[in-house]
N, C-alpha and C positions, 0 to 999 in steps of 0.2 A: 504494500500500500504506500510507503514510502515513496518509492520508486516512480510510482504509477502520478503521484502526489506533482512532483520532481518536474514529470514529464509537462505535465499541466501547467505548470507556474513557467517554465520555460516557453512554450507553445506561445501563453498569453502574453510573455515579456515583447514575443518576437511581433507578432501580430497586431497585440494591441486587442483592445475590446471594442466590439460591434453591435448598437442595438437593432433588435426584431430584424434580425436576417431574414429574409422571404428568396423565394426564387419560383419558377416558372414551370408548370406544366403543360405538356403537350400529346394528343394523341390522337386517335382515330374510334370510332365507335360501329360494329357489323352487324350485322345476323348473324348468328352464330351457324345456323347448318348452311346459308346458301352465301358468305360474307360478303352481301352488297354492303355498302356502305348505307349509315343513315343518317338521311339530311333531316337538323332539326331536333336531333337528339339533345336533352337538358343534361348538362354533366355540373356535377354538384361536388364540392371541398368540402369536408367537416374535419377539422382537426380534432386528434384523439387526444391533444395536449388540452388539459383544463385551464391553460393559462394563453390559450388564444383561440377557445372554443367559439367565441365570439365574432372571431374573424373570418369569416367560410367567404368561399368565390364559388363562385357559379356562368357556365358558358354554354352556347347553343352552337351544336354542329353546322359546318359551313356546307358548299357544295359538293366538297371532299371526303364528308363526315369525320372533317376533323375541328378540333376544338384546341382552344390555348385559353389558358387561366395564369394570368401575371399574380406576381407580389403575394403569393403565398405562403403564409411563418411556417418557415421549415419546422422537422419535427417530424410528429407521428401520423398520418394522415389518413383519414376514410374520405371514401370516393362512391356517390351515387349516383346513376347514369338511370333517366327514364326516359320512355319515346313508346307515345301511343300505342296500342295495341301489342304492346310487349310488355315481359316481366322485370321490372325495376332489378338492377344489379348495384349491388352495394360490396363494396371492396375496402379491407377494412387491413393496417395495418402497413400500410406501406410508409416509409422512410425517406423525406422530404430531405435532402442537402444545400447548403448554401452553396455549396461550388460547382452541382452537375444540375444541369438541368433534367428534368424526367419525361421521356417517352412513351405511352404506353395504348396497349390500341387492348379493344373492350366487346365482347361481344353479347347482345341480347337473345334471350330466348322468345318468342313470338308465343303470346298468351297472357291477354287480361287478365290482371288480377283486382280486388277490389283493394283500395290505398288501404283499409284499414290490418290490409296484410303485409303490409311493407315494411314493418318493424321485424317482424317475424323472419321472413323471409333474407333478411339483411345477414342471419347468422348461418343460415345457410348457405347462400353464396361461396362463404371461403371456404367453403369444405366441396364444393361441387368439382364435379373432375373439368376438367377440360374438354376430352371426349365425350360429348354429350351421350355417348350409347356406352359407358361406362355406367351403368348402372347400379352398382350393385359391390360392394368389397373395394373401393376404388376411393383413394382421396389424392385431393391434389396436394401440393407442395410448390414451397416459393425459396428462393436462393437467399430470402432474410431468414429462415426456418434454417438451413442448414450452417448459417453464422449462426443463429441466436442458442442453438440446442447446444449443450453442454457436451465436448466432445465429438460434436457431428462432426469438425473439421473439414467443415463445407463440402461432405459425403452424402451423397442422396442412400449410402448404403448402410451407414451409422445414425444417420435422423431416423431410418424406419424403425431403429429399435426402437422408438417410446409410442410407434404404434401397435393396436391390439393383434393377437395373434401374429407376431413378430420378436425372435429371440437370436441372440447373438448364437453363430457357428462354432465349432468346439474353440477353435485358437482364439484367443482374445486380442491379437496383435493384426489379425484380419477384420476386412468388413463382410466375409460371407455373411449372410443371415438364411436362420430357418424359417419358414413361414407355414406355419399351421401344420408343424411335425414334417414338412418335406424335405428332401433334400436340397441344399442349395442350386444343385447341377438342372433344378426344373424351373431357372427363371432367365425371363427374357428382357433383354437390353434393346431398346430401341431408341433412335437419335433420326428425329426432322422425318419419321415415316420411312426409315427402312430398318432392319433386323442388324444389329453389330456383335462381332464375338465381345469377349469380356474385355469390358473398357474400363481394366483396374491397373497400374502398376504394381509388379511383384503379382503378375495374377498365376492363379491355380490350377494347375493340367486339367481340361475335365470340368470346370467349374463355371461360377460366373461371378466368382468373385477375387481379392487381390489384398494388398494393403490398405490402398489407397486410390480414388477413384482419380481418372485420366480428366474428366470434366471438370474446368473452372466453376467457381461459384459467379465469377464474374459475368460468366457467359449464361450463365441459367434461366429463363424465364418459367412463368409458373407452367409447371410438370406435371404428370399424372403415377401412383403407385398404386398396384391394383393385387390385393391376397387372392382372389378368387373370381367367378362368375367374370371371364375376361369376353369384351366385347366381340364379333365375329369376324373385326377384320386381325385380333390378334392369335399367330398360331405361334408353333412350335415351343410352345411353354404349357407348364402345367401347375405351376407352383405360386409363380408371381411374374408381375412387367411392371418395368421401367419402361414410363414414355417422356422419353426425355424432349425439349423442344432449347433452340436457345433463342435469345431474345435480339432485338433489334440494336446497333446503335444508333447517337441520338442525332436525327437530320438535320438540326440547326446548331449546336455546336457541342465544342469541342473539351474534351475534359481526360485528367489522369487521374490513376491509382498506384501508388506503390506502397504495397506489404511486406513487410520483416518480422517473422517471428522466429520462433526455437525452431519450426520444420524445413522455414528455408525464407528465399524472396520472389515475391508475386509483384509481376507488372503487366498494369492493363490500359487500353486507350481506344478512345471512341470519340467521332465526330464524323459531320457529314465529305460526304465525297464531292457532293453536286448537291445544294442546300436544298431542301424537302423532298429530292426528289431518292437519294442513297445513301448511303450509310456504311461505317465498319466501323466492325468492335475488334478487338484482337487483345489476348494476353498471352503471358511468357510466367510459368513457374520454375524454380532451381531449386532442390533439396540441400538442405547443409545440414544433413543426416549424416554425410561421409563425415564433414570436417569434425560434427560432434563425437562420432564413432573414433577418428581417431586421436582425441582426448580423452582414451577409455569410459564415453559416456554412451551410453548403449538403451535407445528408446524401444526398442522391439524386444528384445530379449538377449538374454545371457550371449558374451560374443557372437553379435550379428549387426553385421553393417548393411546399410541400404544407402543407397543413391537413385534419384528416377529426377526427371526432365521432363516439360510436357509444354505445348503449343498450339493453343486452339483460336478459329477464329470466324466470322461472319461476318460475309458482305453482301448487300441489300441494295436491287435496284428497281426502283418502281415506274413504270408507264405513268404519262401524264393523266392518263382518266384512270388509272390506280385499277384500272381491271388487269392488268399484268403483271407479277412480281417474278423478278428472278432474285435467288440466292445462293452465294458458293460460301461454302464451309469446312471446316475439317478440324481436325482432333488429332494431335498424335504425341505417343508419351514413350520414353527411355526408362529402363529402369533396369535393376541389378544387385540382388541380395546376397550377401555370402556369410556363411556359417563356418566361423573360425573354430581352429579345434585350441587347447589350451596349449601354451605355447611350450614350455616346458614337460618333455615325455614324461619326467620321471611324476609331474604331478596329474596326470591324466589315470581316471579310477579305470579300471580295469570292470567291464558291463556295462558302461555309460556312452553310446556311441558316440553321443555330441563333443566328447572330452577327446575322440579321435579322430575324426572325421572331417575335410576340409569340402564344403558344398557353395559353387557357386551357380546361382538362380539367375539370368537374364531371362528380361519380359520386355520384347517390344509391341506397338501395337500402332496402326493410325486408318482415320479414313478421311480420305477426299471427296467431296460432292458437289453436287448441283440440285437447285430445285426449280420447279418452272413451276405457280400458280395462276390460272385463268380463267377466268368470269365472263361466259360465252352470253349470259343473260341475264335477267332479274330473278333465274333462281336456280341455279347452281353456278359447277366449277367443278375445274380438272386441278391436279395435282402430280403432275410427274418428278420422280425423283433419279437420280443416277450416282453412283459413287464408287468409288474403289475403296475397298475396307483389307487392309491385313493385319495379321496376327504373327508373331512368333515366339515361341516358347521353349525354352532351353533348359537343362537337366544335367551338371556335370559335377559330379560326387566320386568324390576319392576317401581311403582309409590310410592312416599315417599307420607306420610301423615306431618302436622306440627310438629307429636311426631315421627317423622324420621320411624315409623313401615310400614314395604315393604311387597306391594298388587303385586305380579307379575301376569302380563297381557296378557303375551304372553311367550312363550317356543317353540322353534324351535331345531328339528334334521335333518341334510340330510347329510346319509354317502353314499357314493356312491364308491363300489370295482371294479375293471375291468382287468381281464385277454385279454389283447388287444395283436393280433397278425395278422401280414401282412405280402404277399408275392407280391413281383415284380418282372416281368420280362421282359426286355426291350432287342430289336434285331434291327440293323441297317440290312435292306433287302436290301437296297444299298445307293449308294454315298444320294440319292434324298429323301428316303426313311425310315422313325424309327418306327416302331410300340411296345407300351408298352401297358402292362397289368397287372391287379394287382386283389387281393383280400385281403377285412379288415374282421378280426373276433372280435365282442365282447363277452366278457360273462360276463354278469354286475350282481352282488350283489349287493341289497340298503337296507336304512332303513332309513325311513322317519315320522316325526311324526311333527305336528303340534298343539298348542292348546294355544286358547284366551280365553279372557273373555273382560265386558267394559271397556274401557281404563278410562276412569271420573271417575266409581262409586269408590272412593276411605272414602267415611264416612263408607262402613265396611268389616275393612281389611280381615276377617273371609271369606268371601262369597267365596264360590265353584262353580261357575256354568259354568263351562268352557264349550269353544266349540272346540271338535277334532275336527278340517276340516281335517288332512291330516294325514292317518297313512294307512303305507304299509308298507311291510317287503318282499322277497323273491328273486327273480334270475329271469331275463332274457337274452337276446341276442339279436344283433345288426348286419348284415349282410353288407356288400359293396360289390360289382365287381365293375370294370370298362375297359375301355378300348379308347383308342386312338394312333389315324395313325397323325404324320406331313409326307407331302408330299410337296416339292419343284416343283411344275408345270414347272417352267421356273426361269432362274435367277431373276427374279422380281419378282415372283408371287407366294407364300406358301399357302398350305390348313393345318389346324389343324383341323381335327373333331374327337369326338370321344361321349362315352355315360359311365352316372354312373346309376349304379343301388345301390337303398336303402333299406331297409327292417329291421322297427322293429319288434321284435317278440312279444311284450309286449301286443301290439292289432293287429299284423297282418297286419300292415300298412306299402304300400309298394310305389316307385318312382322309373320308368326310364327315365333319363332325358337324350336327347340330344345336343347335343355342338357341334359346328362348329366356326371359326375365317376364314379370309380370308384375306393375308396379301398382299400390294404391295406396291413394294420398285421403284419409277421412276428413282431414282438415290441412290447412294452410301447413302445419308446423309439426305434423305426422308424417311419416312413408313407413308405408309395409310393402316389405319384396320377396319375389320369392324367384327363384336364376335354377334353374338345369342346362346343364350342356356338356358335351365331349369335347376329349381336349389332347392333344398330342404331342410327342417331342420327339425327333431322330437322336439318337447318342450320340455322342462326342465322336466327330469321323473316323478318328482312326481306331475306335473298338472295331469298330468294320474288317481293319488290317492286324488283326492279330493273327499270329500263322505258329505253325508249328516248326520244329526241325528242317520239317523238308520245303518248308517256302509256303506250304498251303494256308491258306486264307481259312478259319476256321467256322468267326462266324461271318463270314459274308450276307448270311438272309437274315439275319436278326430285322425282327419287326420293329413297327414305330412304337415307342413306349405309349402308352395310353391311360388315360384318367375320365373317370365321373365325377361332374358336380355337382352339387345341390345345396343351397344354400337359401336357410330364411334368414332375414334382416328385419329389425325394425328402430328406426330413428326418430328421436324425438328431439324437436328444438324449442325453445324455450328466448321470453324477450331482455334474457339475462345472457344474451349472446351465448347459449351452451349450447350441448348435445348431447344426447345419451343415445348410446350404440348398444344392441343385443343383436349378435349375430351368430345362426348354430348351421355349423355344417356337417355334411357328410362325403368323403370324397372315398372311390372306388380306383383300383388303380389295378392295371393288368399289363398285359405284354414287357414284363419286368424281366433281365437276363436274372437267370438262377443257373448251375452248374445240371448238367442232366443225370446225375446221381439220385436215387432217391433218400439217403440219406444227408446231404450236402444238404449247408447251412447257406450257402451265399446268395447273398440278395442284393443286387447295385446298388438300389437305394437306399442302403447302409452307409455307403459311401458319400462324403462329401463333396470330392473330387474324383478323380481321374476317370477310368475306365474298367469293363472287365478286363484280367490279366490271363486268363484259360476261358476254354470254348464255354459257351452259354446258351440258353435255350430263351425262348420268351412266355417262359411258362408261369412265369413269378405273379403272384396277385400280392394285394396287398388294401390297405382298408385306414383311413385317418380320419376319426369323429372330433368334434369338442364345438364349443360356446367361447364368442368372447365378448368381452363386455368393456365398454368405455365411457370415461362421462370427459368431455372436453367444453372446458372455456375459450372461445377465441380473446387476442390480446386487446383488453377494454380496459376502462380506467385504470390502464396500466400494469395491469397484471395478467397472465394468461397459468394456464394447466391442462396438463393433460394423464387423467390417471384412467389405467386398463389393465384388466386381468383375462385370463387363458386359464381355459382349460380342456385338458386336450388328452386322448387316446390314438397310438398307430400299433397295427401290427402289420405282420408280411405271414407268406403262406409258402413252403415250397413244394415241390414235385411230390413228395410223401403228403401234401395236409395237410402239416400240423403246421400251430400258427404260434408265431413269436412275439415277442415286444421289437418295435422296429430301435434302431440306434436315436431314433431324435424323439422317443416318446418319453418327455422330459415330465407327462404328467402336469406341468402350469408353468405360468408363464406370466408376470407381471411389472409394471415402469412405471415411475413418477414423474414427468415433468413436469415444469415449474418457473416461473419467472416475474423480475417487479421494476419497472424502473422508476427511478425518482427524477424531477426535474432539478437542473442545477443551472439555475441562470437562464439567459435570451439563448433558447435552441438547443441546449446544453443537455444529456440524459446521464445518469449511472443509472448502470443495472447489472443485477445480482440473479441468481438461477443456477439450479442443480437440477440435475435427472438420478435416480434411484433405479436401477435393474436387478431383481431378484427372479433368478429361473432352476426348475426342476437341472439337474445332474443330467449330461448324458450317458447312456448305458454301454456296458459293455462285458463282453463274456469273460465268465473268471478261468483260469485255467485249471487242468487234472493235476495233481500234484505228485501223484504216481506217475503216469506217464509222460510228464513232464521231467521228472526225474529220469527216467530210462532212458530214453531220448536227447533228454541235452538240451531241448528247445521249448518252447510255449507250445505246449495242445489242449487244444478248449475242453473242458467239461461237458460230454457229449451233453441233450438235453437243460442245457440252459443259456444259449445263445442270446446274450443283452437283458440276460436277469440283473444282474447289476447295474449300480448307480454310481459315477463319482460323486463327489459331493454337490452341494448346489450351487450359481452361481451368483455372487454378488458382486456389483462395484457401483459408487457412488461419483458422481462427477459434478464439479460445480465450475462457478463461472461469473466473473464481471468485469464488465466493462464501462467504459466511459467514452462517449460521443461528444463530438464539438462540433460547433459550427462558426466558423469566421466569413469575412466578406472574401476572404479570397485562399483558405485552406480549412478543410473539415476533413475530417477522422472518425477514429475510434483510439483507444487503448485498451487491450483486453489481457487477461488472464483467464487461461483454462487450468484446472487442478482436475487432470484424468486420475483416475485411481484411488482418490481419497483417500477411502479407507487402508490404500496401502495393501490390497488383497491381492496376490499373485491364483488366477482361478485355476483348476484342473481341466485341461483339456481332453489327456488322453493316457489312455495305461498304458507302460512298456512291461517286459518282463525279464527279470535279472537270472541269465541262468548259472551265475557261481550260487546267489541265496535259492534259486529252485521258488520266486516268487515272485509277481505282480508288484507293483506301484504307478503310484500317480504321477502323470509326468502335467508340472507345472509351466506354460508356456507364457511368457509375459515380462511385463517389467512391475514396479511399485510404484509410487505415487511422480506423474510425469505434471511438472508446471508450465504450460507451452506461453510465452508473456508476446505479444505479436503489440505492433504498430501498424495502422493504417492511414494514408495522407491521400486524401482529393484535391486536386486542385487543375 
């Protein structure tokens, strides 16, 4: 606090003090399914600050349907937008600056309501997805959500944990997450409308998740997270999506950011190209993880460095009648983990591989695009997207001997290329009425290669006797359609159904899934839902390429993984800006690889990451029930909350039958967030906030002790495969910062205190075979204080 204090008093020496800094908004306002603009539309200022609640602006859309509002006291700000025979949208929570001006374009849903619903309905709003056929399990998120949550470290993949039915992946040092007992490997990434591999640094064979997410917060506009009942234009997931979108820079002018904290430096910069007509935004992040690593300070865990790089950015060009948008964008991140063994032989414990073991991890990953949007009429529009997306992922692990001479044990390749392009086309047929459709194309290039040997025999470093399991090389393709109608039956009552179709071409393996939701609103400030549908995912390409000895491909036809869902909902909003959420599901899941034994335990989605490693069959079912429940406040007289509990049952089934505890049936699942700020001065905030995660233990099978002993190695206890529990998970995160605003530099200063309590959690057992026993392997660090600066100007 000192420190922070320090910062302050200098800041103001330099600056000097400014009263009632104001600044300027500007934006555009559409229909949300068909996005004509609308002229005429009333855009409305209410500041969320009680010390210039007084002061609101208010403006009418031009012929452009855009709007400007001058001299607005920066700050906290709500934003209401009406326009006749539409539903009033109220936007609440956004972050006025002295030094940037704000862009923001606004879209209305078509359907009177009666004014005396407008209070009601205000709290609503922030919680509505983006995707209007996102019905159902689906909330959006804003890039001040992923600064403000404690820990989210502007992670769209660390903010979900303080959503319901959402819990951290076993490693704590990741952002996987499980979502309603599944495995992480069942969720989909998507960025501006097409399908991305995993857009994490330090990401996970297999997985979709990494360290640390590739996507700036800078670039972020509000997004959509969806646990379940996923729309029909999203396929190849079954767990969860990411619909990532990023936001405009500002057409009229020009502004900087540069951040410095304990993780590294962010720089970012937006202004227009050709004033009202284009735009770019572009940021540059550097990790100074390395430099911290080598001053023996270690944020991931026990000797482990990381370094990653990342460059993301968007450029926006609009037609003079605005019925035309083009945009080019892209994403791309470096990165690079390695796992030190200890440097001294003689102090390295004999059963501990981490003490011997030198692993370095490269993750690169990026994608290029284009987008064409076009408004052939007064009620639709096309959307074609095109980009080149690749992935590569690296695996090079060696074992020291006492004379430091390195046996590598294992060497991993997966480069994965994708010329990825989609078309959408969406028509309002009338007031009641939107039918969209679409097609995705892959054309995917890989090169994949794996190869081990015994991880022990290290007395002789010479020996050659590896074993390919995975080498493929060449080109496929990846097909999608889909298609879905929302239908308003009656002012209470919506239908959304629609169907995706799948098709890899790799083995010819295909899925038409149906989807249907069925909404009804009693009143204004009620929804009851109820979502069925089918839902699919291809594995990770190169399970495809696993062979044998003699070169043979073993599972070549493995089927599309497959899932049922069903799910009731019911939400209620409240004129105290809250929500409460009761949501129970049930999901069926089948065509899962299991080993073709009938006594054989394995089940993939035990797995968090990779692949199967031996031939598999798609015989696996499997079954994930529970209930979640949430009460949330959006951020109002300056405080927000969000508290949610889980709880949840999985099993899996294999070729014999009988049925297990799957590895993520953690049993519950529950988070606190939390936040307050105080006003200090003309525009000035502190604010203060912690998140609370408490979750069920993931399971795992104990070993036979006898035949363990015989053996030499870990063998499970036949009959009880993920009876066991590690312990449960805890950790406390808190948070404050302090905002400024000058006439010609505004900020923040923040402090994060990840780990609070100091709790290093349990992610996964290993097995010591000189004790002939199990133990808990703790992956983490202790209490990390990340203290970061932010300067606008």
């Amino acid at each position: 606090m000192k420190h922070l204090l320090y910062l302050y008093l200098f800041l103001n020496a330099c600056i000097g003090f400014t009263q009632n800094p104001t600044q300027t908004i500007r934006g555009i306002v559409r229909d949300k399914t068909s996005k004509q603009l609308l002229i005429g539309a009333s855009v409305e200022v209410l500041s969320a600050d009680a010390a210039v609640a007084e002061r609101s602006r208010s403006a009418i859309t031009d012929s452009d349907g855009a709007f400007v509002l001058e001299k607005v006291p920066v700050g906290r700000v709500n934003l209401r937008i009406q326009y006749l025979g539409y539903e009033p949208l109220t936007l609440e929570d956004i972050i006025l600056q002295s030094t940037k001006e704000s862009y923001l374009e606004f879209e209305l849903n078509e359907g009177q309501i009666a004014i005396d619903e407008v209070v009601v309905n205000a709290s609503k709003n922030a919680f509505e997805a983006v995707n209007a056929s996102s019905t159902v399990s689906t909330r959006s998120f804003t890039a001040e959500e992923t600064e403000r949550i404690p820990a989210g470290a502007n992670d769209p993949g660390r903010v979900a944990l303080s959503y319901p039915g959402v819990q951290r992946g076993e490693n704590d040092t990741e952002n996987q997450i499980v979502v309603r007992g599944n495995s992480p490997a069942g969720i989909l990434w998507r960025l501006e409308g097409i399908d991305i591999p995993n857009p994490n640094h330090f990401a996970v064979i297999g997985s979709s998740g990494g360290g640390i997410t590739v996507f700036s917060a800078q670039l972020l506009a509000r997004s959509d997270f969806s646990t379940g009942g996923f729309a029909a234009e999203y396929g190849n997931a079954f767990s969860g999506v990411f619909d990532i979108h990023f936001r405009q820079g500002n057409f009229y002018k020009s502004s900087n950011r540069f951040r410095l904290s304990l993780l590294g430096i962010d720089l970012s910069k937006e202004g227009p190209i050709q004033k009202g007509r284009s735009s770019y935004l572009v940021n540059y992040r550097y990790s100074t993880l390395g430099l911290l690593s080598s001053m023996g300070i270690y944020l991931v865990g026990e000797r482990v460095t990381n370094n990653f790089q990342d460059l993301s950015f968007n450029l926006v060009f609009k037609s003079k009648n605005s019925k035309s948008v083009h945009t080019f964008f892209g994403i791309g991140g470096l990165s690079e983990e390695h796992y030190i063994p200890v440097e001294n032989p003689a102090e390295r414990v004999v059963g501990l591989s981490n003490h011997w073991e030198d692993r370095v991890r490269p993750a690169n990953m990026g994608t290029l695009g284009w987008t064409w949007t076009y408004l052939p009429d007064d009620k639709s529009f096309f959307k074609t997207v095109v980009a080149l997306v690749g992935s590569r992922i690296e695996r090079q692990n060696d074992t020291l001997n006492r004379e430091n001479e390195r046996y590598r044990y294992d060497t991993q390749k997966y480069l994965d290329t994708r010329l990825v392009s989609s078309l959408t086309y969406n028509r309002k047929l009338n007031a009641r009425t939107v039918y969209k459709t679409g097609l995705i194309f892959n054309q995917i290039w890989f090169d994949f290669f794996k190869s081990t040997r015994a991880r022990t025999n290290t007395s002789n470093i010479n020996q050659t006797e590896f074993n390919t399991s995975v080498q493929g090389s060449g080109n496929t393709q990846q097909f999608q359609h889909y298609g879905q109608l929302q239908y308003k039956i009656s002012d209470k009552l919506a239908l959304n159904g629609g169907y995706h179709f799948l098709h890899l071409f790799a083995n010819n393996t295909s899925s038409l899934e149906p989807r249907v939701a069925l909404e009804y609103k009693p009143n204004s400030n009620q929804r009851l839902s109820l979502s069925q549908g089918w839902y699919s995912r291809a594995l990770p390409l190169m399970a495809y390429f696993f062979s044998d000895t003699l070169g043979n491909y073993l599972n070549k036809d493995l089927k599309l993984l497959k899932a049922q869902h069903t799910i009731l909902a019911y939400h209620l909003y409240n004129q105290q800006k809250m929500r409460i959420i009761l949501e129970a599901y049930w999901q069926r899941l089948y065509n899962v690889p299991i080993r073709p034994q009938r006594d054989a335990t394995y089940w993939m989605l035990n797995e968090s990451d990779a692949f199967p490693h031996q031939d598999v069959v798609s015989q696996g079912k499997g079954t994930n029930i529970g209930i979640d429940a949430a009460v949330e406040k959006l951020f109002s007289n300056s405080y927000y909350f969000l508290l949610n509990g889980s709880l949840m049952k999985g099993t899996f089934q294999t070729l014999d039958g009988r049925k297990y505890n799957t590895r993520f049936n953690t049993v519950f699942s529950t988070s606190l967030s939390l936040g307050k700020e105080f006003p200090v001065g003309k525009g000035n905030i502190l604010q203060i906030g912690g998140r609370f995660l408490l979750n069920g233990g993931f399971r795992y099978t104990p070993h036979d002790p006898a035949k363990s002993a015989a053996s030499g190695r870990y063998v499970a206890l036949a009959g009880a495969d993920f009876a066991e529990q590690v312990p449960s998970y805890q950790r406390l995160d808190a948070r404050i910062a302090y905002r400024f605003n000058k006439q010609k530099l505004a900020g923040n200063v923040s402090l994060d205190v990840q780990n609070g309590l100091n709790r290093i959690n349990p992610s996964r057992v290993g097995y010591d075979g000189v004790r002939n026993a199990t133990y808990v392997v703790y992956d983490g660090s202790g209490v990390v204080p990340v203290l970061g600066v932010q300067l606008d100007f």
